[in-house]
VEXTI-613273 format. One record per residue (C-alpha): residue in one letter; x, y, z. Coordinates in nm, 3 decimals. Example, Ala and Ser with C-alpha at 12.3 -4.5 7.8 and 13.67 -1.06 7.14 Angstrom:
BEGIN
ATOM;A;1.230;-0.450;0.780
ATOM;S;1.367;-0.106;0.714
END
This chain:
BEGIN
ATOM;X;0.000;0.000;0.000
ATOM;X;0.309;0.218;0.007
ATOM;X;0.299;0.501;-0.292
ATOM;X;0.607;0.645;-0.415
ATOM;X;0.676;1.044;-0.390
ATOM;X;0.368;1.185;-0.506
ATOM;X;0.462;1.476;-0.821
ATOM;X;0.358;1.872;-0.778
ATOM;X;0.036;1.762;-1.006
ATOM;X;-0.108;1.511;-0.773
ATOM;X;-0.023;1.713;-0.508
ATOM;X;-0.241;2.014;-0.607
ATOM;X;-0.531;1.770;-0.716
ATOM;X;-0.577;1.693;-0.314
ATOM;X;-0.589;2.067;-0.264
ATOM;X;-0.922;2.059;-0.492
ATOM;X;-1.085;1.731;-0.308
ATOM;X;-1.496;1.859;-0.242
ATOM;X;-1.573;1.919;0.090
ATOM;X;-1.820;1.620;0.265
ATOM;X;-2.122;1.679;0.396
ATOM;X;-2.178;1.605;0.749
ATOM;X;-2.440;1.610;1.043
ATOM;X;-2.617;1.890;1.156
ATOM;X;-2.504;1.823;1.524
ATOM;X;-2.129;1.933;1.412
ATOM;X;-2.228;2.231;1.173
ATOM;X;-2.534;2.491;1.089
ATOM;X;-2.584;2.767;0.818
ATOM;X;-2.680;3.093;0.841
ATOM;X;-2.468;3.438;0.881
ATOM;X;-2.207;3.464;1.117
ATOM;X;-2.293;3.720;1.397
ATOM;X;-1.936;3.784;1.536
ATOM;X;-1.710;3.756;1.215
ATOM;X;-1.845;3.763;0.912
ATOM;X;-1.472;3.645;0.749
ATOM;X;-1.404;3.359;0.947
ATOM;X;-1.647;3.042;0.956
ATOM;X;-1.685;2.696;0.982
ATOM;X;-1.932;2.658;0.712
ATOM;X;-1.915;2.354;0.547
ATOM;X;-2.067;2.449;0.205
ATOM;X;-1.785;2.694;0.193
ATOM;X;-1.459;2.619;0.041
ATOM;X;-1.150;2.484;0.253
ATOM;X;-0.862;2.751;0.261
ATOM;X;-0.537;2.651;0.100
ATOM;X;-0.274;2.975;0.217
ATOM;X;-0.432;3.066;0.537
ATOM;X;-0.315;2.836;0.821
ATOM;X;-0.211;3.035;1.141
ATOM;X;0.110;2.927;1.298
ATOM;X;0.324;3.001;1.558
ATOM;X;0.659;2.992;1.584
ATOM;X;0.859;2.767;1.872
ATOM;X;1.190;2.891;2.066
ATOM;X;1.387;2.726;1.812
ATOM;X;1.235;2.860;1.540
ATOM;X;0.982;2.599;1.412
ATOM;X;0.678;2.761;1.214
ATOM;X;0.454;2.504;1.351
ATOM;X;0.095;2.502;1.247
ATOM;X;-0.141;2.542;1.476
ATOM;X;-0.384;2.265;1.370
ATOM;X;-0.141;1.967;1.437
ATOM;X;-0.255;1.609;1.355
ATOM;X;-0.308;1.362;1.636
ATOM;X;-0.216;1.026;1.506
ATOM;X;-0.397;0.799;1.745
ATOM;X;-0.729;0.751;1.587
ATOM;X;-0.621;0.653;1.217
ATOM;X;-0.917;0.481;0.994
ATOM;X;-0.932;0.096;1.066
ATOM;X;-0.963;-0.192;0.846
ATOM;X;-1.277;-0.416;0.881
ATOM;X;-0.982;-0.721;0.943
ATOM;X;-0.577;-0.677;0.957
ATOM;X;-0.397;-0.666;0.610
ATOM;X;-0.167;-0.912;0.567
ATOM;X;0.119;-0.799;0.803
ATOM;X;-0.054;-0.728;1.095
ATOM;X;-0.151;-0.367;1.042
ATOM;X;-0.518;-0.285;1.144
ATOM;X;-0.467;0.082;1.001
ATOM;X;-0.637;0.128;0.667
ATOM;X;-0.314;0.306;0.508
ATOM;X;-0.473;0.424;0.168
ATOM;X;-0.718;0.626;0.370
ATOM;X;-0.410;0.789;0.611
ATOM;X;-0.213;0.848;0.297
ATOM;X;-0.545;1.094;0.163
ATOM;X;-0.579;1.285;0.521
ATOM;X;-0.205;1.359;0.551
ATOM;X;-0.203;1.456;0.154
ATOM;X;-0.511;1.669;0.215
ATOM;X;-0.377;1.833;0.517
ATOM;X;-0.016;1.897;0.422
ATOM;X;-0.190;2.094;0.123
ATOM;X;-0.374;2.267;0.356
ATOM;X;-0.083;2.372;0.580
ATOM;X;-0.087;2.115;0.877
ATOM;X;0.308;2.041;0.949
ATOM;X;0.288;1.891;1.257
ATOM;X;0.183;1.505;1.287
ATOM;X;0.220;1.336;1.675
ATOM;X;0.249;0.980;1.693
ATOM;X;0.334;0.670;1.980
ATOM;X;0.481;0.357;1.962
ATOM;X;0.109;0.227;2.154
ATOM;X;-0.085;0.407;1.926
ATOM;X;-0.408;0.179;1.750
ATOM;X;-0.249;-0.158;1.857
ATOM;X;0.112;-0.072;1.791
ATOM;X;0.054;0.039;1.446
ATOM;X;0.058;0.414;1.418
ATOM;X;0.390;0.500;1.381
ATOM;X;0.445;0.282;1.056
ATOM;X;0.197;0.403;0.881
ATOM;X;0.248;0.791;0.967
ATOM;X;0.582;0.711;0.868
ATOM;X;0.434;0.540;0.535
ATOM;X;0.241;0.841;0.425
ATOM;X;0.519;1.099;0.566
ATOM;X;0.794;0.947;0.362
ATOM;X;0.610;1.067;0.041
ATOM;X;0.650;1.421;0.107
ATOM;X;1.003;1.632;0.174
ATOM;X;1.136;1.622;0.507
ATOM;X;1.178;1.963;0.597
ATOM;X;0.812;1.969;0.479
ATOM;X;0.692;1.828;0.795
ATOM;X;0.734;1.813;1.217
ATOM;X;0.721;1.486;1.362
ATOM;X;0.629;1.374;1.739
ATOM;X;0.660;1.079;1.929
ATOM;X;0.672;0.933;2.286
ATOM;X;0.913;0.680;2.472
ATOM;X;0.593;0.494;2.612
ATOM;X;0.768;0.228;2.827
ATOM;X;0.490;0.160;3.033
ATOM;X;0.507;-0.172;3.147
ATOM;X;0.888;-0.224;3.050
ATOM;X;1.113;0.016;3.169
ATOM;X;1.431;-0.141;3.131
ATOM;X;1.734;0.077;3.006
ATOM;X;1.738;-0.177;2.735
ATOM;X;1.382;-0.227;2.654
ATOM;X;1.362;0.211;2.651
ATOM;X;1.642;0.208;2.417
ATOM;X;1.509;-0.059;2.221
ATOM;X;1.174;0.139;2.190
ATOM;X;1.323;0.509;2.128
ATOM;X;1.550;0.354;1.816
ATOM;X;1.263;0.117;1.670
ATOM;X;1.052;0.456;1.645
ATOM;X;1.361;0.591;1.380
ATOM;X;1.289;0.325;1.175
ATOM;X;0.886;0.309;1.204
ATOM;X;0.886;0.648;1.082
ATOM;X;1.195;0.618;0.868
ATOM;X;1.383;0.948;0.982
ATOM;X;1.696;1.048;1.087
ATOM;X;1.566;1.270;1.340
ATOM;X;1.251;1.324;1.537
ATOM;X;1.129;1.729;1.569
ATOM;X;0.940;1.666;1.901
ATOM;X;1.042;1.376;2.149
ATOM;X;0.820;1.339;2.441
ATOM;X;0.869;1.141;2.811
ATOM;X;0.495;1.006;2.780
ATOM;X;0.158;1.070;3.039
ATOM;X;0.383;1.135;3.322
ATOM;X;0.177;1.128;3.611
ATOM;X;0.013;0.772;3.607
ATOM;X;0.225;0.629;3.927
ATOM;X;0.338;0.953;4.080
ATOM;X;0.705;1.033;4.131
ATOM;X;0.789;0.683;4.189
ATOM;X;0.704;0.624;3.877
ATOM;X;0.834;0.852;3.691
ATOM;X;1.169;0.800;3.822
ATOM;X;1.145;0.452;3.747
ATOM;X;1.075;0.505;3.405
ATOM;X;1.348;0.816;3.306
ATOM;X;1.576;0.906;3.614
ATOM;X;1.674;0.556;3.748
ATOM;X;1.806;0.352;3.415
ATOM;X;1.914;0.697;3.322
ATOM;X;1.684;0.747;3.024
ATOM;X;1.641;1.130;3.058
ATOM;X;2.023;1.184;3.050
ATOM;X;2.053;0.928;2.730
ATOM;X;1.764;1.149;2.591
ATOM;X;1.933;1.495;2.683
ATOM;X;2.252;1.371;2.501
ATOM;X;2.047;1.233;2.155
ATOM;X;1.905;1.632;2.181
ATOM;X;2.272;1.748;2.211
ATOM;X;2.358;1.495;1.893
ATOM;X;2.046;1.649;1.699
ATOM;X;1.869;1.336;1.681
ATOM;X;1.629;1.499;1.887
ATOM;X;1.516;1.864;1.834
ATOM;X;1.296;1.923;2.093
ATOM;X;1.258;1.700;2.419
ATOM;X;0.995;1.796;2.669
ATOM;X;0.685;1.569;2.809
ATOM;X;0.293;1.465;2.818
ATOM;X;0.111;1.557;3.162
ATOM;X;-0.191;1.323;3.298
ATOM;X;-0.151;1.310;3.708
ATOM;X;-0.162;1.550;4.052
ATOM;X;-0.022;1.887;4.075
ATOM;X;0.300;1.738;4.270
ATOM;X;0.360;1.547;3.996
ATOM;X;0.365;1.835;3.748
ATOM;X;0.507;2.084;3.957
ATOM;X;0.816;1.848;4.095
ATOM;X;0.887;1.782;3.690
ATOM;X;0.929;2.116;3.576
ATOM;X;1.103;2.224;3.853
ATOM;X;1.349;2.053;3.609
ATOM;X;1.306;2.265;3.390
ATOM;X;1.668;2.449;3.508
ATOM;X;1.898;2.173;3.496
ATOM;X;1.668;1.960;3.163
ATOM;X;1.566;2.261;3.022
ATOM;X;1.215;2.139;2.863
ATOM;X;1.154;2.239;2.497
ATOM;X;0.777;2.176;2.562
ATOM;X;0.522;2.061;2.738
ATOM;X;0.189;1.857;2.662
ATOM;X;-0.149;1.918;2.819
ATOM;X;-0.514;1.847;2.865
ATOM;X;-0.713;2.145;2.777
ATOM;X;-1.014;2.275;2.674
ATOM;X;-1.275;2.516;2.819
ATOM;X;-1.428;2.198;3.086
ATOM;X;-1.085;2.126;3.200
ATOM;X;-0.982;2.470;3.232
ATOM;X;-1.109;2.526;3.537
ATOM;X;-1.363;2.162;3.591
ATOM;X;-1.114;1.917;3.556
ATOM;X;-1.185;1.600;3.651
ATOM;X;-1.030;1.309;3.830
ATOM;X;-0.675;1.331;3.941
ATOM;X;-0.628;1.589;3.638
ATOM;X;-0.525;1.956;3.734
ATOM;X;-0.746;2.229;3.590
ATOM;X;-0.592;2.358;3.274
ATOM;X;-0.541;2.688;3.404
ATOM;X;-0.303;2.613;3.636
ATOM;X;-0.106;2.366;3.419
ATOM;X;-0.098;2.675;3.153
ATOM;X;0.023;2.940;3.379
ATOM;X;0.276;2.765;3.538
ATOM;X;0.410;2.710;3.205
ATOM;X;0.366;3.092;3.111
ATOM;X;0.606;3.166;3.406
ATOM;X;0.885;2.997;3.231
ATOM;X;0.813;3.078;2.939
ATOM;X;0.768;2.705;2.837
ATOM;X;0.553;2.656;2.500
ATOM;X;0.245;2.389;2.582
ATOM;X;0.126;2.117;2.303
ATOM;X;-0.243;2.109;2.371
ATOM;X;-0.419;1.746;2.342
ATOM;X;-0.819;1.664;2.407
ATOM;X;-0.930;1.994;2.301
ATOM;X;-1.268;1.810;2.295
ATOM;X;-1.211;1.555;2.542
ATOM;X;-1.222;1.295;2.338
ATOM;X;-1.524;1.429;2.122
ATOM;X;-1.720;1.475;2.434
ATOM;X;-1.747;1.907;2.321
ATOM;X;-1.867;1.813;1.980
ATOM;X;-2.127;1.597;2.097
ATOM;X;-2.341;1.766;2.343
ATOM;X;-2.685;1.804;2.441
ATOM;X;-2.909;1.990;2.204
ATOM;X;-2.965;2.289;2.423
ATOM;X;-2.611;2.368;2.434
ATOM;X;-2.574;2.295;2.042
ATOM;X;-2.846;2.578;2.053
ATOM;X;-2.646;2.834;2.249
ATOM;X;-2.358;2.825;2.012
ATOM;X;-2.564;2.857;1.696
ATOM;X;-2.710;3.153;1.909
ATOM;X;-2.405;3.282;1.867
ATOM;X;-2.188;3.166;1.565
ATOM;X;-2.448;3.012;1.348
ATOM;X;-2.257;2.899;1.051
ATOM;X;-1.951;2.785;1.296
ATOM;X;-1.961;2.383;1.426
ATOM;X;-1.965;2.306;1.766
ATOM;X;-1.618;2.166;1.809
ATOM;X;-1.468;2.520;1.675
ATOM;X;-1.553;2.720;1.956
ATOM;X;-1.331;2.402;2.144
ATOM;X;-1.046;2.469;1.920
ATOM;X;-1.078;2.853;1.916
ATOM;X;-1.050;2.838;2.301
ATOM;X;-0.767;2.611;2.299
ATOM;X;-0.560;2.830;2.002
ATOM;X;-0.630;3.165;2.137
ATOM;X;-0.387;3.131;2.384
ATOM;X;-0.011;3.290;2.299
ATOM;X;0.209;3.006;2.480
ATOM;X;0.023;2.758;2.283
ATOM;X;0.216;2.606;2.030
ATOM;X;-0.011;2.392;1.854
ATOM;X;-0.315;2.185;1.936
ATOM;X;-0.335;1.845;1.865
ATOM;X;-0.649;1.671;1.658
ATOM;X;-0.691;1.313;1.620
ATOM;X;-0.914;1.329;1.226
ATOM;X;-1.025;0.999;1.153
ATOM;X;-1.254;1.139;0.908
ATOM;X;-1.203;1.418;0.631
ATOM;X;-1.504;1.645;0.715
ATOM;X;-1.308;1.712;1.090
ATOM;X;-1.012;1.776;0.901
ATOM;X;-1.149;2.018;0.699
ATOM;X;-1.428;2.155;0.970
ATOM;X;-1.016;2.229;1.191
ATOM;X;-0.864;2.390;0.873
ATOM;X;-1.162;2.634;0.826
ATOM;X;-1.114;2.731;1.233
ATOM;X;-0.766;2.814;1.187
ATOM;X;-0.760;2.947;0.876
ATOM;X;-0.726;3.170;1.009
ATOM;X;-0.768;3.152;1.390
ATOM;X;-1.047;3.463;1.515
ATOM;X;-0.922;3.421;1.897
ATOM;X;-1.219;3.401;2.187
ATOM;X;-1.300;3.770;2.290
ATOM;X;-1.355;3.797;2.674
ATOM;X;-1.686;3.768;2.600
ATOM;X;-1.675;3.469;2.413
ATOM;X;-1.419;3.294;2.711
ATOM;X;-1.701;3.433;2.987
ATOM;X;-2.021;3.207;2.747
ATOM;X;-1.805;2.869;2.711
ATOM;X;-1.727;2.916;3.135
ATOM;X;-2.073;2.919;3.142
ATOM;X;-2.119;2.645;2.891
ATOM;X;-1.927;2.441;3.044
ATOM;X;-2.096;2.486;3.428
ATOM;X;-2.376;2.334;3.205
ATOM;X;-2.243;2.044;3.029
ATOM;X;-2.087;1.937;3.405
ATOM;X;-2.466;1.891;3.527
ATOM;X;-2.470;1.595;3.248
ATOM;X;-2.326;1.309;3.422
ATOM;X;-2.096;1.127;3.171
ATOM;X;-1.843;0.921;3.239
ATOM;X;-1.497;1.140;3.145
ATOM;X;-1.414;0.929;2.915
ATOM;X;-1.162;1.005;2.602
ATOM;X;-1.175;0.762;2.400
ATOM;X;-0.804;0.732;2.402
ATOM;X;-0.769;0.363;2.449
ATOM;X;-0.535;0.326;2.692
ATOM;X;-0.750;0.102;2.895
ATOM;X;-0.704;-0.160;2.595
ATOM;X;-0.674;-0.420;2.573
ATOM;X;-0.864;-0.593;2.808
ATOM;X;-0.764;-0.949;2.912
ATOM;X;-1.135;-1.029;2.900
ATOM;X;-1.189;-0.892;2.578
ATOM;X;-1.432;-0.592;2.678
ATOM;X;-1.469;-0.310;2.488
ATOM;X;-1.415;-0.075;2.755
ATOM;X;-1.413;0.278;2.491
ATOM;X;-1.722;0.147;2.285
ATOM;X;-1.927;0.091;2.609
ATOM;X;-1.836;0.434;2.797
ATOM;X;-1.896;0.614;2.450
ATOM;X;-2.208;0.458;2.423
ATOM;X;-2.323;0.543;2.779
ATOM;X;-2.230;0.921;2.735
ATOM;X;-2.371;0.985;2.411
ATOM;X;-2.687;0.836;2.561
ATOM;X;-2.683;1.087;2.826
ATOM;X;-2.620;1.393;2.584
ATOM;X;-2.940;1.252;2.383
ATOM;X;-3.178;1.213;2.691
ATOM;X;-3.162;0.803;2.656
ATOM;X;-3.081;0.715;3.002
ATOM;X;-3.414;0.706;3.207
ATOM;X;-3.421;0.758;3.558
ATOM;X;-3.732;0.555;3.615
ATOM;X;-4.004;0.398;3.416
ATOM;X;-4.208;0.675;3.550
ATOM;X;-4.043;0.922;3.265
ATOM;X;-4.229;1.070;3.037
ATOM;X;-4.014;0.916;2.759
ATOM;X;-3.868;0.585;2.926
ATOM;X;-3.995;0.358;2.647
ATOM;X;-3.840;0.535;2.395
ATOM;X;-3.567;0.601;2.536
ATOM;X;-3.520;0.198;2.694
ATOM;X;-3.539;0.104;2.361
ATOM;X;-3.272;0.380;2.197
ATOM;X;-3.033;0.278;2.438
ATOM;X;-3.065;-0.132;2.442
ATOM;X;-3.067;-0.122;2.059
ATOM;X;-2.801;0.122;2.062
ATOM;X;-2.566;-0.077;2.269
ATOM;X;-2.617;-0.414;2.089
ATOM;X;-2.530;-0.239;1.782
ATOM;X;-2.207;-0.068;1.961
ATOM;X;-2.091;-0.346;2.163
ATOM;X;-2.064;-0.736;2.021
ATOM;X;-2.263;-0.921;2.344
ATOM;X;-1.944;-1.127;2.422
ATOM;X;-1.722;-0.760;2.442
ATOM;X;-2.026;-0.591;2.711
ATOM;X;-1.992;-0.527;3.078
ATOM;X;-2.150;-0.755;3.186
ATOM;X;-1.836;-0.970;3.174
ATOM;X;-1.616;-0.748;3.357
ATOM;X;-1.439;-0.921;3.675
ATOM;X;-1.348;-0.650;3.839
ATOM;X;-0.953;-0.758;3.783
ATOM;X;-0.839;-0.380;3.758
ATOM;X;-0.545;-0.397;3.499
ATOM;X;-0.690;-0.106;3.323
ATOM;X;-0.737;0.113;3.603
ATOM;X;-0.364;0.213;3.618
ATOM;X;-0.355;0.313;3.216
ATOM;X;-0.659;0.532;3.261
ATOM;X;-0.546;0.914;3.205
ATOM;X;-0.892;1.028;3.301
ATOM;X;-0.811;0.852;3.620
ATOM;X;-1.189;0.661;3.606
ATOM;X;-1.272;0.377;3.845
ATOM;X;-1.364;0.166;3.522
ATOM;X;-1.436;-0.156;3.673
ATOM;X;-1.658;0.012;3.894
ATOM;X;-1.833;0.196;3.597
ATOM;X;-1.844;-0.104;3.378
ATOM;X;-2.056;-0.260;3.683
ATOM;X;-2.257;0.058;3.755
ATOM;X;-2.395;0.040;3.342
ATOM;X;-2.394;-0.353;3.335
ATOM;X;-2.652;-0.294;3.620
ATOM;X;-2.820;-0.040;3.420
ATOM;X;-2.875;-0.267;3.074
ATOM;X;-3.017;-0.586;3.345
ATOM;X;-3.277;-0.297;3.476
ATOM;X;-3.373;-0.209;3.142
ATOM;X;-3.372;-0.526;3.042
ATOM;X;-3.621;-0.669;3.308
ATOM;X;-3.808;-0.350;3.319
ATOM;X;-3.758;-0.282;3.695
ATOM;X;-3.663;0.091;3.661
END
């Protein structure tokens, strides 16, 4: 499935691929109250020269619309090698957004089964390599031998078939505490082999991904003196900003602390996992109050881009209309007005009342030695809640319809011999969980649910 070097013909052909059509939930028409320049109308064409990006302490012009590579298109069954990733269909996102200015692509050696990094590398290779910034993570987890870290940092040359990787992250710091965290980078000396590959130029940038307590974060960049951190990675959007949830620290604080030192932050989940693009009607209705041709998930990326010290904010596209829906938002970027920052606070005091599980979608939790499908289940739970589907009591005005929606719903979501109901309770995915959720204790809480619905004893 590998192409060669695509020409300067076929490369301007992707700049002309039609824009798709897509739900009404993500996008609306009308005329835009607040800018009538800038929207996220999706009749209207995608801009080629207008990227906004910002430049790093080095010097990178990094666009600020970077491409999260952990949610690539999936084959219905493995090709022959192995690889679940359906590389024709990566090869088309990363053509379409390199025409459309996106430079910076982050990637993982754990990313969609293992897989991720060989096929960004696939579709990278095709383009010049001062064309593009590349990211990835030493994610030694569960093995964090000297040997086994080395082993992992040098395999990721040759996944993604560089000499050098732009942006080289420690990765999710956090899960474990300090203990941890030395384990994994002070005590086999990883962070000192990793300060020297930066000094060789094998490395460009070195610097870390945040999920954990405050202590955590603030013990790690006290580093920053004697490491000096290139960048930093962080959870936020406008929920997390000042509602975060878990053993996550409220975005605000992570940000600032930053600001102090003049550190430059990588923003991931600016929509928490697609949790801010799908949201309850009434709060689809506020927005379109305001911005009517804009989608819902551009105010998310708006509020995470407006800020100075951000570098650029991470999006993980499996499809082409949320590629193109993030090109139109920052092409260019129309930062949040006070105004606009003081309605999403407000939004988001609202979209905290809905009680969701906060789960990302990330996968982390996976797999499970029981073969659960932990995502598909929580996804399934919370988009039930955003749609009114999860009755309280058979005494609701709409509990039939909505029993039905959800039962049907998570049959259709979940295979029956990958559903809750055969969780055990054994906890191996607790400790992966960036969100910090009990899941085991979830998975039980909506097992319980589906037997009530079931049997009708709401």
């Amino acid at each position: 499935m590998e192409k060669k070097n695509i020409n300067r013909r076929d490369f301007i052909k992707i700049v002309g691929i039609s824009t798709a059509t897509v739900s009404g939930l993500f996008y609306g028409c009308g005329t835009n109250k607040s800018d009538k320049n800038a929207s996220s109308d999706p009749t209207s064409p995608v801009p080629v020269d207008k990227m906004t990006y910002r430049t790093s302490e080095r010097g990178d012009k990094v666009s600020l619309l970077g491409y999260g590579c952990m949610r690539w298109p999936t084959l219905p069954s493995p090709a022959g090698d192995g690889n679940v990733i359906d590389q024709d269909a990566v090869n088309e996102l990363i053509d379409y957004a390199m025409a459309h200015g996106v430079n910076y692509y982050d990637t993982s050696p754990v990313y969609v089964q293992g897989w991720s990094e060989k096929s960004t590398g696939i579709a990278l290779k095709r383009h010049p390599r001062d064309k593009f910034y590349v990211a990835t993570k030493l994610s030694n987890f569960s093995n964090y031998t000297r040997e086994n870290s080395i082993k992992m940092y040098k395999r990721s040359f040759e996944e993604l078939q560089v000499d050098y990787i732009d942006y080289y992250l420690l990765h999710s710091i956090g899960n474990g505490g300090m203990k941890t965290f030395r384990a994994r980078y002070i005590d086999n000396g990883m962070l000192d082999y990793l300060i020297e590959e930066r000094k060789a130029g094998r490395i460009r940038n070195l610097g870390f991904s945040f999920h954990g307590t405050q202590d955590v974060f603030d013990e790690v960049l006290a580093m920053h003196d004697k490491v000096h951190w290139d960048f930093v990675q962080i959870q936020l959007n406008y929920v997390d900003w000042r509602h975060a949830s878990g053993r996550n620290v409220n975005a605000e604080y992570l940000y600032a602390e930053l600001e102090k030192r003049n550190i430059q932050a990588i923003i991931m989940e600016p929509l928490l996992g697609g949790r801010l693009s799908n949201v309850p009607q009434h709060i689809v209705d506020r927005f379109k109050e305001q911005r009517p041709s804009d989608s819902v998930a551009s105010w998310a990326f708006r509020f995470a881009g407006t800020w100075n010290k951000v570098l650029t904010v991470l999006s993980g596209m499996t499809y082409m209309e949320h590629l193109q829906d993030n090109i139109r938002t920052y092409s260019p970027l129309v930062p949040l007005t006070d105004e606009d920052k003081d309605f999403l606070e407000e939004t988001a005091q609202l979209i905290k009342k809905y009680p969701t599980v906060p789960c990302n979608d990330c996968k982390y939790c996976m797999p499970c030695p029981y073969g659960i499908d932990i995502p598909a289940i929580l996804v399934h739970y919370n988009k039930c809640v955003n749609e009114g589907n999860v009755p309280k009591s058979s005494k609701d005005e709409n509990y039939d319809k909505a029993r039905r929606a959800y039962l049907i719903g998570y049959d259709r979501s979940v295979p029956k011999l990958r559903q809750a109901s055969h969780c055990i309770g054994c906890k191996q995915c607790v400790d992966h969980c960036p969100q910090d959720i009990n899941i085991p204790r979830e998975l039980h809480r909506i097992d319980r649910f589906v037997e009530s619905l079931k049997q009708n004893k709401l």
